[in-house]
C-alpha positions in Angstrom: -6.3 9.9 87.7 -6.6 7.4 84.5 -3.2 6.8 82.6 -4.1 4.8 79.7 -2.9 1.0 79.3 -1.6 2.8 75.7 0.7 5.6 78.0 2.3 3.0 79.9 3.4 0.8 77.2 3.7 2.6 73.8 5.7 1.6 70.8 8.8 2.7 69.7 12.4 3.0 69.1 15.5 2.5 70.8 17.5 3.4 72.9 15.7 5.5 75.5 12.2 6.6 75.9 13.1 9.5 77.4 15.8 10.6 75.9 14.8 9.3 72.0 11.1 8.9 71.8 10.8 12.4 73.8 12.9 14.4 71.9 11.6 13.6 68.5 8.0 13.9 69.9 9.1 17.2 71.4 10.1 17.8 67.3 6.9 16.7 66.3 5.1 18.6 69.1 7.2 21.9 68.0 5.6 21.6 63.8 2.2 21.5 65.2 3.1 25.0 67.3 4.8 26.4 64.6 2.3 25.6 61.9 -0.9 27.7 63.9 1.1 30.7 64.3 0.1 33.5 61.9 3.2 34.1 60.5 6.6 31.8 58.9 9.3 31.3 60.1 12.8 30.8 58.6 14.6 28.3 60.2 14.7 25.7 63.4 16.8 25.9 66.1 17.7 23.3 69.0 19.1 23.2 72.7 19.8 20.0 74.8 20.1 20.5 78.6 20.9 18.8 81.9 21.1 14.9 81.4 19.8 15.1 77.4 22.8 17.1 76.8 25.5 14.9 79.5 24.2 11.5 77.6 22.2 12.6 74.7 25.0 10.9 72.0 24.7 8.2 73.6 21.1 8.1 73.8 20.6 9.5 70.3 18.6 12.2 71.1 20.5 14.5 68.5 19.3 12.3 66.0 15.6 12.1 67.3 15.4 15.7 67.8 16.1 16.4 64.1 14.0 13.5 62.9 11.1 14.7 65.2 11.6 18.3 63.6 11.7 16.0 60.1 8.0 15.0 60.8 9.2 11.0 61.9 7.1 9.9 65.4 8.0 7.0 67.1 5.6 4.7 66.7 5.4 4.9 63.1 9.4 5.2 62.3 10.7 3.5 59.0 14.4 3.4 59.7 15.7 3.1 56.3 13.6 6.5 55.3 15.0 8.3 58.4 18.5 7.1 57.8 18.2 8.8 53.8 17.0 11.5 55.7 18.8 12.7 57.9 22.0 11.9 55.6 20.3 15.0 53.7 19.4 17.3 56.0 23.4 17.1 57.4 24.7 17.6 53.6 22.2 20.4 52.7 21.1 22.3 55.9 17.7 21.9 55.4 15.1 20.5 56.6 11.6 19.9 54.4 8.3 20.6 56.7 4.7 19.7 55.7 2.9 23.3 55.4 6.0 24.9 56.2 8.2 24.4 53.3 11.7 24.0 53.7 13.0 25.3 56.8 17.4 26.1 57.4 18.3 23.9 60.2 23.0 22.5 59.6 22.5 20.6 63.0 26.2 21.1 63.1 25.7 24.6 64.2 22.0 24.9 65.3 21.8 22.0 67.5 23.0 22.9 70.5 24.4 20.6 73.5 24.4 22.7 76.6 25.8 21.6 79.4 25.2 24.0 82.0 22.9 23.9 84.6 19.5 21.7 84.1 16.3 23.7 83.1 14.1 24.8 85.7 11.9 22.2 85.5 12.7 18.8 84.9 16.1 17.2 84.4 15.5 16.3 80.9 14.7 19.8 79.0 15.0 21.2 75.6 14.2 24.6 73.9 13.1 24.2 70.2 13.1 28.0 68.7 11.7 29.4 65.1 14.1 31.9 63.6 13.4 34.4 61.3 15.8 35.4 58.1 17.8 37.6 60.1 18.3 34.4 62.5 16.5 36.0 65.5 13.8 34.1 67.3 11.0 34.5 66.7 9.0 31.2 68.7 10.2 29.4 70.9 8.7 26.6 73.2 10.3 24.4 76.1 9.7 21.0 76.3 11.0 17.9 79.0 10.8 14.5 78.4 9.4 13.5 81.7 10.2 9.4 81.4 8.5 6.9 79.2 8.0 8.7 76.0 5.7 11.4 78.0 6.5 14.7 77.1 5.3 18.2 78.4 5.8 21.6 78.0 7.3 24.0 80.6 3.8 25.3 80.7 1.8 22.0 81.1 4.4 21.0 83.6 3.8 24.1 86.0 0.0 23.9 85.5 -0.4 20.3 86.2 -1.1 18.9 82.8 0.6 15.7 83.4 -3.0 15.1 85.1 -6.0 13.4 83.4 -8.8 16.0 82.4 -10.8 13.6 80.5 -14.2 12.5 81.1 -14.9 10.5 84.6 -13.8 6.7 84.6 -15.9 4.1 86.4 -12.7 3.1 89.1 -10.3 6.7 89.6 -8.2 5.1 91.6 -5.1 7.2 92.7 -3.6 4.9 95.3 -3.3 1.0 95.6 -5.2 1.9 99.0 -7.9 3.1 96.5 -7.6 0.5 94.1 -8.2 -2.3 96.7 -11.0 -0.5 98.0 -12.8 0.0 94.7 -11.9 -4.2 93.7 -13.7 -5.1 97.8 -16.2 -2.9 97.2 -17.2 -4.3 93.0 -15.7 -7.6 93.8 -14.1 -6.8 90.4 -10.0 -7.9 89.8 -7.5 -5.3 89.1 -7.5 -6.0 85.5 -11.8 -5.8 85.2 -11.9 -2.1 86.9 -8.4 -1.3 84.5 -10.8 -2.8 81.3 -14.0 -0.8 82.5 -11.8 2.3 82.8 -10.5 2.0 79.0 -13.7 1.5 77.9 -15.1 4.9 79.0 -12.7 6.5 77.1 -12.1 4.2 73.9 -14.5 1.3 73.4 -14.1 -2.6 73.8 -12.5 -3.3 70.1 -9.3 -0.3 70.3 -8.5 -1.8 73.4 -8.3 -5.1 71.8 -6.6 -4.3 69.0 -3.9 -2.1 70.9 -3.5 -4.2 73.2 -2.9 -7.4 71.1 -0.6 -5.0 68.9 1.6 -4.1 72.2 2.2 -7.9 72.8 3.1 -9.0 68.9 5.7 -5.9 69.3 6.9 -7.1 72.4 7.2 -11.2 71.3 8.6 -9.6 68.0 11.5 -8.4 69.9 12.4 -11.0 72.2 12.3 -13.6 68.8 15.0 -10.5 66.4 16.9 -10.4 69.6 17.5 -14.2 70.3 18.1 -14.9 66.5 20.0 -11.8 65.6 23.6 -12.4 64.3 25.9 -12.1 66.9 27.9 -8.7 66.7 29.0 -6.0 68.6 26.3 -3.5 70.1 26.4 0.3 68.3 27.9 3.1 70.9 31.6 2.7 71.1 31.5 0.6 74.3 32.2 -2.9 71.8 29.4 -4.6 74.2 28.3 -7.3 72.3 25.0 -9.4 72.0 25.0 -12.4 74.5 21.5 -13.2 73.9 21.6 -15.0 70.7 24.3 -17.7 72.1 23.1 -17.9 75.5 19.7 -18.6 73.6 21.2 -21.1 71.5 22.7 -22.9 74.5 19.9 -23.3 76.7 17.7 -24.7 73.6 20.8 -27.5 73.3 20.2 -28.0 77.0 16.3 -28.9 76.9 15.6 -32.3 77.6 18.5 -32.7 79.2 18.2 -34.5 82.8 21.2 -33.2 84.8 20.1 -29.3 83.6 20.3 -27.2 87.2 16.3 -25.8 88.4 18.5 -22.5 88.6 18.6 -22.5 84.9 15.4 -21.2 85.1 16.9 -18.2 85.8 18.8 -17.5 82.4 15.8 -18.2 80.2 14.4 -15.4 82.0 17.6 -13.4 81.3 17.5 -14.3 78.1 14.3 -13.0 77.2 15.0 -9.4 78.8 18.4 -9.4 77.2 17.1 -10.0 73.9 14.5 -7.1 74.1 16.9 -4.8 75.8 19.9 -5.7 73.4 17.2 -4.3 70.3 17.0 -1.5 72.0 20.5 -0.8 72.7 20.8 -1.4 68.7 17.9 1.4 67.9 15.5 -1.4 67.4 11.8 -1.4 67.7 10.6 -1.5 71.5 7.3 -1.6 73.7 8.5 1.1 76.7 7.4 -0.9 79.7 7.2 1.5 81.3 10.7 2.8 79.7 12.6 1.7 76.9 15.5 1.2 79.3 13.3 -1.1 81.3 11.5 -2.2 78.3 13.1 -6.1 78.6 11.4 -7.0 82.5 7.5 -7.1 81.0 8.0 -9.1 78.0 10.3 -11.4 79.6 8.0 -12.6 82.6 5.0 -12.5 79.8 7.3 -15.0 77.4 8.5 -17.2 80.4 4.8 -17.3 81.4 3.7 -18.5 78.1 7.0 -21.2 77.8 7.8 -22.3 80.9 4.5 -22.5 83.4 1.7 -25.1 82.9 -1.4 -23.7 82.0 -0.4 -20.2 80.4 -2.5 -19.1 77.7 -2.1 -16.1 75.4 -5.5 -15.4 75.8 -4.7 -13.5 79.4 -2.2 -11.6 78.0 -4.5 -8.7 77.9 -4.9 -9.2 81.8 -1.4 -9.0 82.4 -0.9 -6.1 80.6 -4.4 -4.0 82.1 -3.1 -5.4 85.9 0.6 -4.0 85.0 -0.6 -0.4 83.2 -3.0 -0.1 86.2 0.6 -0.5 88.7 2.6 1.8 86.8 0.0 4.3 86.5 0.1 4.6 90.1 3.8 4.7 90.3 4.0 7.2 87.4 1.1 9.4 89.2 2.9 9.3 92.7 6.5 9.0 92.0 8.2 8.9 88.8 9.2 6.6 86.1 12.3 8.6 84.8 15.9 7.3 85.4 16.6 11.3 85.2 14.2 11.8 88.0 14.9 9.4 90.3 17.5 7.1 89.4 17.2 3.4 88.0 14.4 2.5 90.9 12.0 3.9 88.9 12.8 2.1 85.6 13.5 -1.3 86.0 12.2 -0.5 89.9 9.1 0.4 88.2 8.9 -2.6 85.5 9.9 -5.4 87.8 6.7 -4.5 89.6 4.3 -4.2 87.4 5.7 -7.3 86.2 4.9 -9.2 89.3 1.3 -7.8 89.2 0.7 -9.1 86.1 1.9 -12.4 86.3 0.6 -12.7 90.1 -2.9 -11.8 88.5 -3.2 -14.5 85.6 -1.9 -17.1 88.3 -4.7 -16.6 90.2 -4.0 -14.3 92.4 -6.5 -11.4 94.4 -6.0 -8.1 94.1 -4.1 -7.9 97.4 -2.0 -10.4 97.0 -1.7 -8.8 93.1 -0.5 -5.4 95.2 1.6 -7.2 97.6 3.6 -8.8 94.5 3.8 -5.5 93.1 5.2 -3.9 96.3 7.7 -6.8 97.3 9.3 -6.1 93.6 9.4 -2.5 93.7 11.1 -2.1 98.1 14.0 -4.8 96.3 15.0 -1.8 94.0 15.2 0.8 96.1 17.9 3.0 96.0 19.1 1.7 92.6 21.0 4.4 90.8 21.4 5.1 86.8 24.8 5.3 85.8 24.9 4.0 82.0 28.4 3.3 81.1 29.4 6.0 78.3 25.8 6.8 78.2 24.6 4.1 76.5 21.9 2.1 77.6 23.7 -1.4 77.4 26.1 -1.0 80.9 24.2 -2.1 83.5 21.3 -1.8 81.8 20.6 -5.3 79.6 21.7 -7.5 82.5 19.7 -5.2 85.1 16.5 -6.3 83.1 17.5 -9.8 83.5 17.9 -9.5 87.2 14.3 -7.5 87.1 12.5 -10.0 85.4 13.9 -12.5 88.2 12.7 -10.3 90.8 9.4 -9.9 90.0 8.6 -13.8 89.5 10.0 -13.9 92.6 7.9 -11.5 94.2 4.9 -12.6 92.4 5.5 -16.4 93.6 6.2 -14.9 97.4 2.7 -12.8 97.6 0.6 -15.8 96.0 2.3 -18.2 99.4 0.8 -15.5 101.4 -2.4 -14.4 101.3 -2.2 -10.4 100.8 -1.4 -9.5 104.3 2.1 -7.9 104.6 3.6 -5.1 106.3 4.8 -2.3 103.9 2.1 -1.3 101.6 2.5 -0.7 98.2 1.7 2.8 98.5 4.7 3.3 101.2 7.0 1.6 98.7 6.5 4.0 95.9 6.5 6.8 98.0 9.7 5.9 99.6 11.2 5.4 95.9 9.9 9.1 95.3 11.7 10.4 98.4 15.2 8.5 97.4 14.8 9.5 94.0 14.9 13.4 95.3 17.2 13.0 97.3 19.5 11.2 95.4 22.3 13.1 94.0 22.3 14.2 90.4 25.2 12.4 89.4 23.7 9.0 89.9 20.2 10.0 88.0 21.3 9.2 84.3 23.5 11.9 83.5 26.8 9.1 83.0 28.6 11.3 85.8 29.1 8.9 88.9 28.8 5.3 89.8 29.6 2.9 86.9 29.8 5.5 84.3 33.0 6.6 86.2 34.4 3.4 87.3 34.8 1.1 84.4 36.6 1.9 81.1 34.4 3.2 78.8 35.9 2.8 75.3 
């Protein structure tokens, strides 16, 4: 199975990958159908189901749908054009389409939050239709937002189609089993048989230049988030940003003798808050492997580069091959959707890869790399994802603190050992998959238990 270092961390917009950068792709996704069909249609229709409709205000998925039916794509989204846009499409009803001309879509009436059962196939689902002058369909496609930006159709989904069908890689690893069998057998690290898989499929110089793109996004976010002006987070909730103060007082604090060790811990906070506090404001975001989770990576990466002797930005692009090749195996064998399996498998799912990576440009082997990986993911098992309102700001910005700290943590406990432990990676992620299904609905990012129930939410 190769997932691409480019599916794990793609760039794009706040607030959530799965219910934002999804939809509009789904919109995207939808024009290309439409525009191979022999024959016009008159107008778009749209219908949100299971936890896209019980958060989808929240998450702004009303708005991506009709910007992704607008022709916008995440990773090339111009905010102040989208805004004009969409301004027009609610006064006029229409919506202008490359080689389709101008289609009638009033999302007031022909976007569609359903709240009835989920669709059969994945808790995230929506049903993008073609109408016809008479207003009777006349195409129609299903599409879920699977986690991380990945989208399928109900067709791909049944037939397997989240699986690779490319060309063969040098190192197909589908297990960390595999994986540290392939690294004993080449003598290669996690990252080298991650670089030699991207090669087969894209040369030496994309994956330079992508990956060197993915971290000037990511630093890009941490530096708006600590230095935007303090204000009050969009939603309703009135959370407001914390990063730029807390920022401003650990910076007064350096130099200082009598500053606690501990305070370690908030520069690590602060760097995830920042990230996750731009996404929360619509922001532009690196999913890692979710924009809900999008603050852990970045964070360890920037308290690498600040805070440990020795870092060097020139390993960056380790980091990032040893983390893609972690959540590639989580994302094969388990999930990465808060819809599927609960919060685990977001910040779960970061905080690992986040150990892996920084465990690898310490110096550490590929088993104490997977043992670093594991230790972070069993300490977020059973977590639940119960945004507050719906938004992703309640638990979520502090929870990516609290990741980030977990995974140095993890990464500094495997490299005192020397790979040997007793749950395997392998056993961790499929134990997260098993909690995640049985886990009740309620707690998997629909806003309908837990916090989301508990705390005021206006």
């Amino acid at each position: 199975m190769f997932l691409s270092v480019f599916d794990m961390f793609k760039v794009g917009i706040g607030p959530s990958s799965s219910h934002t950068m999804g939809p509009m792709v789904a919109g995207a996704r939808f024009l290309e159908h439409l525009r191979k069909l022999p024959f016009g249609v008159h107008g778009l229709r749209a219908s949100l189901h299971g936890s896209l409709a019980f958060t989808g205000v929240g998450h702004a998925t009303d708005r991506a749908v009709i910007l992704g039916l607008a022709g916008f794509l995440p990773d090339s989204y111009d905010a102040e054009r989208a805004e004009t846009e969409l301004a027009r499409i609610n006064a006029e009803g229409t919506i202008h389409v490359e080689g389709l001309g101008t289609l009638d879509f009033n999302p007031k009436d022909h976007l569609v939050f359903d709240y009835g059962p989920n669709l059969e196939g994945h808790a995230n689902g929506l049903i993008l239709r073609g109408v016809d002058t008479q207003g009777d369909v006349i195409a129609e496609v299903v599409y879920y937002s699977i986690g991380g930006g990945f989208v399928l159709t109900a067709e791909e989904l049944a037939a397997g189609q989240a699986t690779d069908n490319g060309p063969p890689v040098p190192f197909p690893f589908k297990s960390a089993a595999e994986m540290l069998d392939m690294a004993a057998a080449s003598g290669k690290s996690i990252a080298e048989m991650k670089r030699a898989n991207e090669h087969s499929r894209g040369g030496s110089a994309a994956l330079d230049r992508g990956v060197a793109r993915i971290w000037d996004v990511m630093n890009a976010c941490i530096n708006r988030g600590l230095s935007a002006p303090e204000g009050i987070l969009p939603g309703g909730l009135k959370v407001r940003r914390r990063a730029p103060s807390i920022y401003q007082s650990l910076m007064a604090e350096r130099g200082m003798n009598l500053v606690a060790p501990h305070t370690i811990n908030d520069w690590m906070s602060v760097y995830a808050m920042a990230v996750n506090e731009e996404n929360a404001a619509g922001g532009q975001v690196v999913t890692a492997p979710t924009n809900g989770a999008a603050g852990v990576v970045p964070a360890v990466i920037r308290y690498w580069l600040d805070h440990v002797p020795g870092a060097s930005e020139r390993n960056i692009p380790d980091f990032l091959l040893t983390a893609a090749a972690i959540g590639g195996l989580i994302k094969f064998n388990a999930s990465i959707s808060g819809a599927e399996c609960g919060c685990q498998a977001e910040v779960g799912s970061a905080s690992a890869m986040a150990a892996a990576g920084l465990c690898a440009v310490l110096g550490g082997t590929p088993e104490q790399v997977e043992n670093a990986a594991e230790i972070a993911l069993e300490h977020h098992l059973g977590m639940t994802c119960d945004p507050v309102k719906g938004l992703v700001q309640v638990p979520c910005i502090e929870r990516n603190g609290l990741g980030a700290i977990k995974a140095v943590s993890a990464a500094s406990l495997a490299l005192r050992g020397d790979g040997k432990h007793f749950v395997p990676l392998d056993a961790a992620i499929e134990t997260m998959r098993q909690t995640g299904m049985d886990m009740h609905s309620k707690y998997k990012e629909t806003s309908l238990g837990g916090l989301a129930v508990n705390v005021p939410n206006c």
